[in-house]
C-alpha positions in Angstrom: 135.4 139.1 79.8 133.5 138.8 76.0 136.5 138.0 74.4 137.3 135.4 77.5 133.6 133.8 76.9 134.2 134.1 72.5 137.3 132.4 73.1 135.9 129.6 75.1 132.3 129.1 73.0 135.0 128.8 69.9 136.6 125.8 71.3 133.8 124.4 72.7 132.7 124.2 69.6 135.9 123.3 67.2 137.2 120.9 69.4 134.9 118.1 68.7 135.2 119.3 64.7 138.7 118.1 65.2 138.6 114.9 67.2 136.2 113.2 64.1 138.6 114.5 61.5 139.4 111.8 58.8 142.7 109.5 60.3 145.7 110.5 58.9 147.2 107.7 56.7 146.3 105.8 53.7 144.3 107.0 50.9 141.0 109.0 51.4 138.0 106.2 50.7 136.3 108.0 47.6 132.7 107.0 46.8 130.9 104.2 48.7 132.7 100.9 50.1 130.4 97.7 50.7 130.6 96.4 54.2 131.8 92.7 53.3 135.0 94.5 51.7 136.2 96.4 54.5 138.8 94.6 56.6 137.5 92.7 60.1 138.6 95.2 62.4 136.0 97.9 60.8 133.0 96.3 60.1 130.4 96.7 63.3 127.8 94.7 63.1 124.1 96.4 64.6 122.9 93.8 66.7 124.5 94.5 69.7 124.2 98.3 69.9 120.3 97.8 68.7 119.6 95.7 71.7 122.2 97.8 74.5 119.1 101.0 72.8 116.4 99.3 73.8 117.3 98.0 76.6 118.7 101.3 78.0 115.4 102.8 76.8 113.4 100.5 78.6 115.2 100.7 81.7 115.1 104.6 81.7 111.2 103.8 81.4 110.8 101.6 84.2 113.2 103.7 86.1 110.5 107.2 85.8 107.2 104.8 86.4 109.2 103.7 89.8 110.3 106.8 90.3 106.5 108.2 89.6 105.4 105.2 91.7 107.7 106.2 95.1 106.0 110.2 94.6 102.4 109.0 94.2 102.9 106.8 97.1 104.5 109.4 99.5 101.4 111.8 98.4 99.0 109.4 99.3 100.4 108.8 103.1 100.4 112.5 103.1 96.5 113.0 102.2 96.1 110.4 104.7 97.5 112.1 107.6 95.4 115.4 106.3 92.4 113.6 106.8 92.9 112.5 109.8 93.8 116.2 110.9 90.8 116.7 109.4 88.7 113.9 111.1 90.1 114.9 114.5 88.7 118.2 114.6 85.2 117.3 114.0 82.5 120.5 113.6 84.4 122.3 114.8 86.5 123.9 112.2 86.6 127.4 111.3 83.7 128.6 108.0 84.8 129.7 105.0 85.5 133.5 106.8 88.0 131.8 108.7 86.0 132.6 112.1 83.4 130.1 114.1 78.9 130.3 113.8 77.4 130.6 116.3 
């Protein structure tokens, strides 16, 4: 079974090692390459994936306060409807020995 779960955990962990691997074909790029002289196809401007962050940032956000909004509301109705419970038994309740003065 530990040789099972090594072998796993080992390619869990070489598989993505693998999939980012240089592409086979062409020359390797040595040094650094301005932006403005790589081909079309490869440049990726920022813009776009800066605003698709912050904008799945900020819905995330919104999506915990609503979330955090639904809970505080549900808690509310529900110390509501204790006191009431507690409203309808008037004097009568127990003491803090669990058992009726008299």
């Amino acid at each position: 079974m530990k040789a099972v779960t090594t072998f796993i955990w080992s390619l869990w962990l070489t598989i993505p090692m693998l999939a980012f691997q240089q592409p086979p074909g062409g020359p390797p790029i040595e040094g650094f390459e301005p932006i403005d002289k790589l081909p079309p196809a490869e440049q990726l401007p920022a813009a776009p994936l800066l605003v698709a962050a912050y904008a799945f940032a900020w819905l995330a956000v919104f999506f915990y306060l609503w979330t955090v909004w639904r809970r505080l509301n549900r808690v509310e109705a529900e110390m509501r409807v204790f006191e009431k419970r507690q409203s309808h038994r008037g004097d009568a309740a127990p003491g803090p020995s669990g058992a009726h003065s008299r």
